[in-house]
C-alpha positions in Angstrom: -3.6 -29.4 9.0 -3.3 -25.9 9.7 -6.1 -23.7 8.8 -5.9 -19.7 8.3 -8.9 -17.2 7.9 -9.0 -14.1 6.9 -11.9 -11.5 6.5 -11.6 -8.4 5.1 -13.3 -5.3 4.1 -12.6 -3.2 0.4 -13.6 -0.1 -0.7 -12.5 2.8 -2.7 -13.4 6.6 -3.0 -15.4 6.3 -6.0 -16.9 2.5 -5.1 -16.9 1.0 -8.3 -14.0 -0.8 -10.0 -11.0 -0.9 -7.7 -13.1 -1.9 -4.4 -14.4 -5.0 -6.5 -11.0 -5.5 -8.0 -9.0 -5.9 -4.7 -12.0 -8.5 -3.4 -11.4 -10.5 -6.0 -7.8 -10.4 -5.9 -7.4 -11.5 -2.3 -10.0 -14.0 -2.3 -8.4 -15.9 -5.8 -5.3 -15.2 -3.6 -6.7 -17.2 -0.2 -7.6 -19.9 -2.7 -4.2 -20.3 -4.5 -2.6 -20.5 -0.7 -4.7 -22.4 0.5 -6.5 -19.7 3.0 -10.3 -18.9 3.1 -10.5 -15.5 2.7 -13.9 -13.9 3.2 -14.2 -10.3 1.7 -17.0 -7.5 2.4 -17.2 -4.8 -0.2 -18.4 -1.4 0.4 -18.8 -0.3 -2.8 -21.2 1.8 -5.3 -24.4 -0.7 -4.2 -23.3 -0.5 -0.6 -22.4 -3.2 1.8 -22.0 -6.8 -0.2 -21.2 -9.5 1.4 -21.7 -8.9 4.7 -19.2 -10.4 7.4 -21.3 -12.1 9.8 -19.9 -12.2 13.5 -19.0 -15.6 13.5 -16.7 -15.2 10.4 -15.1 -12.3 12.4 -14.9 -14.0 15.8 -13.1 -17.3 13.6 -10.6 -14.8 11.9 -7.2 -15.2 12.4 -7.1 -11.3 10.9 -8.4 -8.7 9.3 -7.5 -7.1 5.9 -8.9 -3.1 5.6 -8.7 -1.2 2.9 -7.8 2.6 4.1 -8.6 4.8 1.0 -11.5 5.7 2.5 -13.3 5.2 5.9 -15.2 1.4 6.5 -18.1 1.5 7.8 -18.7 -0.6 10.9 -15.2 -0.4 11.6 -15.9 -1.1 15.2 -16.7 -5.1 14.6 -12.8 -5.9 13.9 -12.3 -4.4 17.8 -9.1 -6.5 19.1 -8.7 -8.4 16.3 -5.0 -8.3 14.2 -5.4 -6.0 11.8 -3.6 -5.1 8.3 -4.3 -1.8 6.7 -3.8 -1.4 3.0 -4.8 1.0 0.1 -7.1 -0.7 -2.8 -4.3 -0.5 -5.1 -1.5 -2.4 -2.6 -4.5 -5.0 -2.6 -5.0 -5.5 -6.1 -1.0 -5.6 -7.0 0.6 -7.3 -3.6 -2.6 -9.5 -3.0 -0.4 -13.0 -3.2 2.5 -11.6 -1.0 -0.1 -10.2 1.3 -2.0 -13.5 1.5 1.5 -15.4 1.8 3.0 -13.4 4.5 -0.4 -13.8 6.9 -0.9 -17.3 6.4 3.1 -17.7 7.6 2.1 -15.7 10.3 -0.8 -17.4 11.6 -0.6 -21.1 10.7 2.4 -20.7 13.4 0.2 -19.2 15.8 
């Protein structure tokens, strides 16, 4: 079996609802598909869920949310990355989720 994994970072200009929002939409979609998604927020209580290096270096991609600028941007160096606004995430999480785990279970 095939096994995609996807990390990703969310966060919106004001940090509260729509950073948490888009986490938990693409992590309920990596578990529908069948992908482990592993999701950092930078939100109003700062970093959450930390990517460690390991999850990053195991990462078939990388899922960024671009309202506003991530910190530690510089970890995802060289690795595929998607770029997304917090609302895309939240409304197109399932498509987004579908369309990367075609890509990369091919790989």
């Amino acid at each position: 079996m095939i096994f995609v994994k996807i990390v990703g970072v969310t966060a919106c200009p004001s940090g509260v609802a729509h950073t948490y929002m888009a986490a938990e939409a693409l992590k309920l979609a990596g578990k529908e598909n069948g992908v482990q998604i592993l999701i950092e927020t930078q939100g109003g209580a700062g970093i959450e869920n930390k990517l460690m290096n390991k999850d990053i270096a195991e990462a078939d991609c990388v899922i960024i949310s671009n309202d506003i600028d991530i910190r530690g941007i510089e970890r995802f160096k060289g690795k595929p990355c998607l770029k997304k606004s917090v609302s895309t995430l939240i409304k197109q999480a399932d498509s987004i989720v579908k369309a990367l785990k075609s890509k990369f279970e091919n790989v």
